[in-house]
MMTF fields as JSON, N, C-alpha, C and O atoms, coordinates in Angstrom:
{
  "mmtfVersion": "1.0.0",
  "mmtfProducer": "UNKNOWN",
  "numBonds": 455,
  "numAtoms": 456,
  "numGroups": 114,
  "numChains": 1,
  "numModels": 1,
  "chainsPerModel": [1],
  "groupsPerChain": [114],
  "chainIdList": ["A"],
  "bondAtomList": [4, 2, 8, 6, 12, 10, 16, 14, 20, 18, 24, 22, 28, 26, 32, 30, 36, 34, 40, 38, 44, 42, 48, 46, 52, 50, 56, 54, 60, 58, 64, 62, 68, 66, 72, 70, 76, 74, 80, 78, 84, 82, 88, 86, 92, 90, 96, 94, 100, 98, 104, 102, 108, 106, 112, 110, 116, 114, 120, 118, 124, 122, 128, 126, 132, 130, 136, 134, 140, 138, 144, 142, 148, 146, 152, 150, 156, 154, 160, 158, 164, 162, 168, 166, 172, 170, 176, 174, 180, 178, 184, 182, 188, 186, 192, 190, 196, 194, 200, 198, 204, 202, 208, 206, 212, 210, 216, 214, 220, 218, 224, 222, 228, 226, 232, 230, 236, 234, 240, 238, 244, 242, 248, 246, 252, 250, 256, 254, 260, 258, 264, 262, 268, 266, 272, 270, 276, 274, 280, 278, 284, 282, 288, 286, 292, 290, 296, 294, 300, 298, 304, 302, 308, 306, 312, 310, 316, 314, 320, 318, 324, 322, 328, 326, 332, 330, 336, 334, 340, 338, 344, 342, 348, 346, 352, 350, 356, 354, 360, 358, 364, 362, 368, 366, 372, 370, 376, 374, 380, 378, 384, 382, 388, 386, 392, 390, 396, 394, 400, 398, 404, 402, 408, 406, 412, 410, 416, 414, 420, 418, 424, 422, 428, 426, 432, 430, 436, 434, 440, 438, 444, 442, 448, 446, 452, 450],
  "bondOrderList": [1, 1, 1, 1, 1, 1, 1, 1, 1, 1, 1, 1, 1, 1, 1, 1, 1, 1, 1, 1, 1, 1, 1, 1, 1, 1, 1, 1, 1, 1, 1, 1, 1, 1, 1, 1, 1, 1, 1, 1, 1, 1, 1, 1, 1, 1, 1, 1, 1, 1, 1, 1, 1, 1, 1, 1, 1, 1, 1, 1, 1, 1, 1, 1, 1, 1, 1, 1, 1, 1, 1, 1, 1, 1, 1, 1, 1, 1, 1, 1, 1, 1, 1, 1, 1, 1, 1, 1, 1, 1, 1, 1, 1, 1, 1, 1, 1, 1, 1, 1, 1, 1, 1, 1, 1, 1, 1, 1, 1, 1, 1, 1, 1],
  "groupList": [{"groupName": "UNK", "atomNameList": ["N", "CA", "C", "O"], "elementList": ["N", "C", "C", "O"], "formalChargeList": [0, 0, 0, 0], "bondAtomList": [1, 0, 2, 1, 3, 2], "bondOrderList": [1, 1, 2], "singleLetterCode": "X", "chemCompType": "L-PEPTIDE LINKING"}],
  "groupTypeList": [0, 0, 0, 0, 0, 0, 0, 0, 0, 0, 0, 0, 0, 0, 0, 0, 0, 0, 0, 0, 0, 0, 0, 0, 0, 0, 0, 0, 0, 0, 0, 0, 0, 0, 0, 0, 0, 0, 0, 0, 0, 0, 0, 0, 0, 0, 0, 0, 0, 0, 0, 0, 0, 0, 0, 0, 0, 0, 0, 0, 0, 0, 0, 0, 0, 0, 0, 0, 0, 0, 0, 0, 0, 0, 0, 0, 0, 0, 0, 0, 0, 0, 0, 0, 0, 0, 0, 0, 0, 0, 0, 0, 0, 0, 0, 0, 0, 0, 0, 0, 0, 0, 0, 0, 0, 0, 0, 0, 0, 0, 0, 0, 0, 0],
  "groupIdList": [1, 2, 3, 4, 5, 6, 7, 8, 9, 10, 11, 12, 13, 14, 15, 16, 17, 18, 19, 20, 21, 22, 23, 24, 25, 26, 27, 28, 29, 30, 31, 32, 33, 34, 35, 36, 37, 38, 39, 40, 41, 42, 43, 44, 45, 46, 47, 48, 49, 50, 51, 52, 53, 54, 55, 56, 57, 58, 59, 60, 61, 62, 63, 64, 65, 66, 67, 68, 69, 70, 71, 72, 73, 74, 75, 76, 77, 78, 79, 80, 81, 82, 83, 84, 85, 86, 87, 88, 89, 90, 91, 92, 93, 94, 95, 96, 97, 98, 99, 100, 101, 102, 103, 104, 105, 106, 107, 108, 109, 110, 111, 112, 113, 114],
  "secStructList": [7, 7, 7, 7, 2, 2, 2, 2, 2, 2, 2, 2, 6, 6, 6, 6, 1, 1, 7, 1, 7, 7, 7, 1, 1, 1, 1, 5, 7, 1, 1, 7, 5, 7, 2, 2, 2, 2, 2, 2, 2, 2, 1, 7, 6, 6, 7, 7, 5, 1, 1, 1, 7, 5, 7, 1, 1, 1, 7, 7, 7, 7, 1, 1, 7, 7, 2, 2, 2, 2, 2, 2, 2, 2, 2, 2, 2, 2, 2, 6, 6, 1, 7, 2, 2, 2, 0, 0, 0, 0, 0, 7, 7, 7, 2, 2, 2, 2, 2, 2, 2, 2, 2, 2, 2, 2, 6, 1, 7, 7, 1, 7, 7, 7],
  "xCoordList": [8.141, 7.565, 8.418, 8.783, 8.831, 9.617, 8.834, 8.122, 8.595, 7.807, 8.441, 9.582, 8.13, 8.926, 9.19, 8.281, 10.112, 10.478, 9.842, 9.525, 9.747, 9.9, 7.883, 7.44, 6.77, 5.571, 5.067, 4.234, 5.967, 5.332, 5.907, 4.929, 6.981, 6.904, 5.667, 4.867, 5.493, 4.528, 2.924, 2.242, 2.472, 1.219, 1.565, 0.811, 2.603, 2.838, 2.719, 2.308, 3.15, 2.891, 1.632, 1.68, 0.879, -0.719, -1.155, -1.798, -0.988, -1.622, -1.714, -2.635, -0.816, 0.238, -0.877, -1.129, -1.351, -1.519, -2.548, -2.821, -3.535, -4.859, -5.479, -6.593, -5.094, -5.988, -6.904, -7.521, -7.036, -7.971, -8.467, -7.851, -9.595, -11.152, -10.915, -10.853, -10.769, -10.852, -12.1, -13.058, -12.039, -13.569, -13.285, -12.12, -14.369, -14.357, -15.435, -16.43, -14.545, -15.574, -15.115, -14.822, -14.997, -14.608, -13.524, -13.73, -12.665, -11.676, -11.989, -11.217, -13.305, -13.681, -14.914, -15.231, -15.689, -17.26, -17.459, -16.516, -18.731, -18.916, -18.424, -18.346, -18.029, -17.468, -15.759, -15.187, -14.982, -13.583, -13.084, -13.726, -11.894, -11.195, -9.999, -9.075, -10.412, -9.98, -7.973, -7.716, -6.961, -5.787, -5.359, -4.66, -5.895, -5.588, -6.246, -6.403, -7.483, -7.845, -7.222, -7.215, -6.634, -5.431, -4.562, -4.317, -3.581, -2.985, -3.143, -2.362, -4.206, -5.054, -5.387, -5.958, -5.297, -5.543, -4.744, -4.852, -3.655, -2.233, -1.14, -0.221, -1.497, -0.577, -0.915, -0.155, -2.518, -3.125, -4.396, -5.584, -3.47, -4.47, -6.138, -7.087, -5.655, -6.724, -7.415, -7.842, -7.448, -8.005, -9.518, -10.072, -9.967, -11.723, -12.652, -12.128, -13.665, -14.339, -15.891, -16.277, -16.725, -17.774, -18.85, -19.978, -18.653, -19.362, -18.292, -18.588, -17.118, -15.958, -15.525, -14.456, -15.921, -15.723, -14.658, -15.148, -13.691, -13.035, -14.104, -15.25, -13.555, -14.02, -13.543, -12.344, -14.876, -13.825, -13.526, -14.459, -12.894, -12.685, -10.923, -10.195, -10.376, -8.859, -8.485, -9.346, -7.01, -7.118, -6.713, -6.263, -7.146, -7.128, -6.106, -5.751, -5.564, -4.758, -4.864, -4.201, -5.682, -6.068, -4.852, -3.916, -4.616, -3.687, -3.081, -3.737, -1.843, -0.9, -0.685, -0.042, -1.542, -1.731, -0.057, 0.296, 0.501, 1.941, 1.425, 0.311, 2.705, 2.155, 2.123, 1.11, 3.373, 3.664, 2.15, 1.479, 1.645, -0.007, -0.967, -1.537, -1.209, -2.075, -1.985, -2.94, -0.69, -0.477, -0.135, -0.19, 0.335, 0.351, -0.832, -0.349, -2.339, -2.773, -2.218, -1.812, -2.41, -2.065, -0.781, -0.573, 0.713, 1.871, 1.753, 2.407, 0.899, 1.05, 0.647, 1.347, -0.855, -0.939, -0.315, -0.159, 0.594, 1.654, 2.704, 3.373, 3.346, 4.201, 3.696, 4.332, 2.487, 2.117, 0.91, 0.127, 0.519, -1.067, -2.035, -2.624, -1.927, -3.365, -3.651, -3.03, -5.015, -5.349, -5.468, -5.99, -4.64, -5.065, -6.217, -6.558, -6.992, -8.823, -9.363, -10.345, -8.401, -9.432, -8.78, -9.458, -7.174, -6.772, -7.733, -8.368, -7.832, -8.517, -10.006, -10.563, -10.621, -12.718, -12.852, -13.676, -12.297, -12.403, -12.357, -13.218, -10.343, -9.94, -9.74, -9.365, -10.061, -9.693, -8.126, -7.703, -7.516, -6.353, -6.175, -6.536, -5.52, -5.859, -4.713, -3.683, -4.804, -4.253, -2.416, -1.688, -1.979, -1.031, -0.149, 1.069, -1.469, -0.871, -0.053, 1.052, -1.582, -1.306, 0.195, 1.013, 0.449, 1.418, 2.581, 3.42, 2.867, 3.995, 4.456, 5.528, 2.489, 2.673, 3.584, 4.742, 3.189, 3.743, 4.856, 5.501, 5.547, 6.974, 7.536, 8.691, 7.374, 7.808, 8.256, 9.391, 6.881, 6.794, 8.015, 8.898, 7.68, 8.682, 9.98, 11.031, 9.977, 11.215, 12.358, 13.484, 11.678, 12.609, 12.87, 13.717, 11.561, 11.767, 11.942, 12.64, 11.112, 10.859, 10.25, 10.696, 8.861, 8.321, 8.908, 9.015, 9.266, 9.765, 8.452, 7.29, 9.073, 8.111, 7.72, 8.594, 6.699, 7.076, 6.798, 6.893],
  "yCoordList": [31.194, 31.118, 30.188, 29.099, 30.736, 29.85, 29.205, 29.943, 27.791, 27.119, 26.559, 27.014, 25.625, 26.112, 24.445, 23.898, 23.746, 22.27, 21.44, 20.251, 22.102, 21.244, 21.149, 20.001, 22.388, 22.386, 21.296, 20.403, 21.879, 21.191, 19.481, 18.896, 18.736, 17.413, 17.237, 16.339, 17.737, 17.562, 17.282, 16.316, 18.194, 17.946, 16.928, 15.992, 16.541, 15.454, 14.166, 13.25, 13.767, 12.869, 13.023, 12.415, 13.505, 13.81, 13.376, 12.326, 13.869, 13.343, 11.773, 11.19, 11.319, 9.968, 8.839, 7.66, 9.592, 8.74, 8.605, 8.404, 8.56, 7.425, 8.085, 7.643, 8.823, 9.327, 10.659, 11.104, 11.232, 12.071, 11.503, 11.278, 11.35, 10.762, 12.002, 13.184, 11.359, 12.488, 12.75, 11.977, 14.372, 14.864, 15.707, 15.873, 16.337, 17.288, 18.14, 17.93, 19.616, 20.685, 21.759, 22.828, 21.562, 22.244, 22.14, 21.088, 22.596, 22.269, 20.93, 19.975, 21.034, 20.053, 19.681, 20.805, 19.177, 18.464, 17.409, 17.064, 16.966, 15.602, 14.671, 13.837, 14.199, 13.116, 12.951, 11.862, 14.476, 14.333, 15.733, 16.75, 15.518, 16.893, 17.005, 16.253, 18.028, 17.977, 18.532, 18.87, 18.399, 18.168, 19.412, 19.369, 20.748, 21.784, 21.884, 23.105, 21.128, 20.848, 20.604, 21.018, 19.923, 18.823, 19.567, 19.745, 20.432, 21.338, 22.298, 22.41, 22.965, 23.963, 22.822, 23.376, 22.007, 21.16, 20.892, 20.839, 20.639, 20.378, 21.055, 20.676, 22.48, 23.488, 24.626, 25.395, 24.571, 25.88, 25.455, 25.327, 25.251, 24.847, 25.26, 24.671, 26.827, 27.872, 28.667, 29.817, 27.473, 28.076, 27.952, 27.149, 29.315, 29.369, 28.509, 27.819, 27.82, 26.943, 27.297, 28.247, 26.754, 26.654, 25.783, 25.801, 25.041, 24.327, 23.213, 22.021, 23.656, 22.466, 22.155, 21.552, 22.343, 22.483, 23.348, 24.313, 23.114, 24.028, 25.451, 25.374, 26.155, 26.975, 27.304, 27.389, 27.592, 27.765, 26.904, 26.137, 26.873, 26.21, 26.269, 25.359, 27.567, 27.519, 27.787, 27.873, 28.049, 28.844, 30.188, 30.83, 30.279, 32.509, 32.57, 31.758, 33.982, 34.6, 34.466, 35.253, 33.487, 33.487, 33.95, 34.135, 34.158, 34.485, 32.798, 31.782, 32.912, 31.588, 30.231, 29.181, 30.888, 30.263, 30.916, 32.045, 29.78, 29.949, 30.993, 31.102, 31.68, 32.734, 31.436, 30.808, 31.127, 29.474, 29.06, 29.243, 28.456, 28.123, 28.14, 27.27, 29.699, 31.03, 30.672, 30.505, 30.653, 31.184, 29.802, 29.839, 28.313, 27.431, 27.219, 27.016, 27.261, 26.795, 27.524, 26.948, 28.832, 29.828, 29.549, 29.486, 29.247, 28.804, 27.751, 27.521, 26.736, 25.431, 25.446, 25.001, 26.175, 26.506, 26.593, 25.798, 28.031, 28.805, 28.214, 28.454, 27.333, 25.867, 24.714, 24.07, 24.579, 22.881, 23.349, 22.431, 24.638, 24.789, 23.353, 22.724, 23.142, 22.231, 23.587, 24.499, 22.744, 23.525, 21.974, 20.859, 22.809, 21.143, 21.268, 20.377, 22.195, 21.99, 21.128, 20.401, 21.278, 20.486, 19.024, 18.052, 18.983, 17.513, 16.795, 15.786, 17.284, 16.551, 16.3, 15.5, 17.767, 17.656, 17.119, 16.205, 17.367, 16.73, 15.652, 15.011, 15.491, 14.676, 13.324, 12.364, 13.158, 12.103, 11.546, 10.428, 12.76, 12.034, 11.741, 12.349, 10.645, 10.56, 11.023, 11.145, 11.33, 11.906, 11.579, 12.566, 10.473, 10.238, 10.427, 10.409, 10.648, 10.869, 12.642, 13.124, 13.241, 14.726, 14.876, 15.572, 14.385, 14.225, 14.124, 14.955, 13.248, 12.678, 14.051, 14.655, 14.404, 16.282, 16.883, 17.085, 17.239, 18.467, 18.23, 19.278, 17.244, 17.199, 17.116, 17.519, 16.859, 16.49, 18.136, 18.513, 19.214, 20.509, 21.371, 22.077, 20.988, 21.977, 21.028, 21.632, 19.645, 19.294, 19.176, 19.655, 18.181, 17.819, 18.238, 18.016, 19.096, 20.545, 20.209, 20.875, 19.023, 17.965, 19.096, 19.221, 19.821, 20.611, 22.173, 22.621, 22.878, 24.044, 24.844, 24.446, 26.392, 27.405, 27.767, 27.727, 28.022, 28.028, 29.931, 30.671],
  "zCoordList": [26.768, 28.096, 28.947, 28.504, 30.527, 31.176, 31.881, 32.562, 32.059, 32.888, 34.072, 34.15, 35.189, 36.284, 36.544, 37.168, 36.214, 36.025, 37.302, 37.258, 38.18, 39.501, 39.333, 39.322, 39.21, 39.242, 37.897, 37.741, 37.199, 35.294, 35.853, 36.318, 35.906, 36.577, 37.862, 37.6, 38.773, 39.659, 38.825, 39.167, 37.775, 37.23, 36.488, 36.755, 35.406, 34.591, 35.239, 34.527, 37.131, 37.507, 38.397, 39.466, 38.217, 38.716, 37.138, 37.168, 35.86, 35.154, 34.934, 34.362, 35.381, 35.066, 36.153, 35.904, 37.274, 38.547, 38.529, 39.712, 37.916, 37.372, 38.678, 38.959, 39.324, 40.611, 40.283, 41.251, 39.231, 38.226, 36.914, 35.873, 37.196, 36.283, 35.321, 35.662, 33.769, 32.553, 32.439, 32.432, 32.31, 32.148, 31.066, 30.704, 30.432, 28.841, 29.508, 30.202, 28.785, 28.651, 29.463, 28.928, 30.977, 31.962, 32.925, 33.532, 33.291, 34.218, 35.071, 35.157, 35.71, 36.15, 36.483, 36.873, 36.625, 35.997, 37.24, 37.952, 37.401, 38.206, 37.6, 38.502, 36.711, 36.09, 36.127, 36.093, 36.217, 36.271, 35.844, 35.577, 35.854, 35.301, 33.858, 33.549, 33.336, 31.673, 32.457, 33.613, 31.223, 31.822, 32.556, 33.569, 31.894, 32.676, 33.331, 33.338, 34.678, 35.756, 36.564, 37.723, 36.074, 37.267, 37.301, 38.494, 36.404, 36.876, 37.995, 38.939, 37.804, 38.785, 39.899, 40.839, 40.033, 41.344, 42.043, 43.268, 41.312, 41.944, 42.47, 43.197, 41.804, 41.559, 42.439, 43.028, 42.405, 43.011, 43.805, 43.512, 45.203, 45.753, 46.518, 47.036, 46.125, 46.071, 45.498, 45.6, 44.614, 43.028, 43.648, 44.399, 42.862, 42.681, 42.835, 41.961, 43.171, 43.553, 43.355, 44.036, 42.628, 43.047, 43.801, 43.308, 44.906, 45.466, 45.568, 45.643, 45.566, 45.524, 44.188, 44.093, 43.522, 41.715, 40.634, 40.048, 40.462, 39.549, 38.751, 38.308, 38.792, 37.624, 36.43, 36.165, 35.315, 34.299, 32.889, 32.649, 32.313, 30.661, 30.914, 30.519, 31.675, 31.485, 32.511, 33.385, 32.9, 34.129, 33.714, 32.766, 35.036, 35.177, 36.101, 36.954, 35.709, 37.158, 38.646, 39.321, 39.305, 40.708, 41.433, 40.655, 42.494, 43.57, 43.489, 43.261, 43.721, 43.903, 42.689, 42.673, 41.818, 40.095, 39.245, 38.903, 39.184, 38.372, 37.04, 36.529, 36.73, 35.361, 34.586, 34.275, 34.321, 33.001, 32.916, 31.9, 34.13, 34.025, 33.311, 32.652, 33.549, 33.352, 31.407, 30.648, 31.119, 29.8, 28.474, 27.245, 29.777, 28.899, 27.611, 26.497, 27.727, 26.987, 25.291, 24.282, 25.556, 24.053, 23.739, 22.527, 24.876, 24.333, 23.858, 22.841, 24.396, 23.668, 21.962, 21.053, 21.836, 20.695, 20.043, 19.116, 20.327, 18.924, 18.98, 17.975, 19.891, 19.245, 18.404, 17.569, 18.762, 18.206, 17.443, 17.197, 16.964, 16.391, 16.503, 15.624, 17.927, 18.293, 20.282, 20.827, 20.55, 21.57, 22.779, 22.785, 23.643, 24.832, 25.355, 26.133, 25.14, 25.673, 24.579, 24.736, 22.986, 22.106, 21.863, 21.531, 22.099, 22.384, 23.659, 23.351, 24.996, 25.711, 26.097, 26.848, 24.907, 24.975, 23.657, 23.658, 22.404, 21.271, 20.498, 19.895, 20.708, 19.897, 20.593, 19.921, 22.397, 22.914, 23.234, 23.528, 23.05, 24.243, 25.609, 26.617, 25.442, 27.487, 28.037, 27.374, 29.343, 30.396, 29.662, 29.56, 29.315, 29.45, 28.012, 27.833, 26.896, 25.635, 25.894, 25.643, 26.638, 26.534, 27.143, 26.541, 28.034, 29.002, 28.547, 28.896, 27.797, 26.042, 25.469, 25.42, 24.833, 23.88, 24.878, 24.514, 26.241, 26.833, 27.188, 27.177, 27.561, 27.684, 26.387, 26.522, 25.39, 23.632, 23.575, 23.284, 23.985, 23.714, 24.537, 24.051, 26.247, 27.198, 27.614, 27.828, 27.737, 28.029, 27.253, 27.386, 26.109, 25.256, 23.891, 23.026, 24.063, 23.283, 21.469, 20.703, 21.104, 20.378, 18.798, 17.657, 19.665, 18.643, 19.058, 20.199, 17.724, 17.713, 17.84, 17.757, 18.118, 17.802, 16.15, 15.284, 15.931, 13.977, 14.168, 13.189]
}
């Protein structure tokens, strides 16, 4: 999967900027937004809404939603067999560990595909 350097740095320093409250469960919640929230926040600024609210567990195809996006969570998987909905609702990584994983994964290309 080609991801698009200039969008994937833009969410990495949105994750980085303590200016998104971690939330679990849903893209985004009254309490905050899980990491592929903040993506869809940053990235797509016309993403789906319910009452001002992300929608959702992942993101979807919306209009102006990067494909890379759309498809990171399952690529991340079948590189790293972990899930970043269950690193950031489960296991408790914060914003900045996940942040570490995903560049380890697409920049520096740290973990292979198996």
């Amino acid at each position: 999967m080609e991801i698009n350097k200039q969008e994937f740095d833009t969410w990495m320093i949105a994750l980085r900027s303590s200016k998104f409250e971690q939330g679990r469960g849903m893209l985004q919640t009254q309490n905050g937004f899980c990491c592929l929230g903040v993506a869809c926040k940053v990235l797509v600024p016309d993403y789906e809404t319910s009452g001002g609210m992300l929608m959702g567990a992942l993101p979807l195809p919306y209009s102006g939603a990067p494909e890379w996006l759309v498809h990171i969570h399952d690529d991340f998987t079948d590189k790293t067999r972990k899930h970043l909905s269950s690193l950031n609702d489960k296991e408790g990584f914060t914003f900045d560990e996940i942040a570490d994983l995903l560049e380890a994964v697409y920049i520096y290309k740290v973990l292979e595909e198996r």
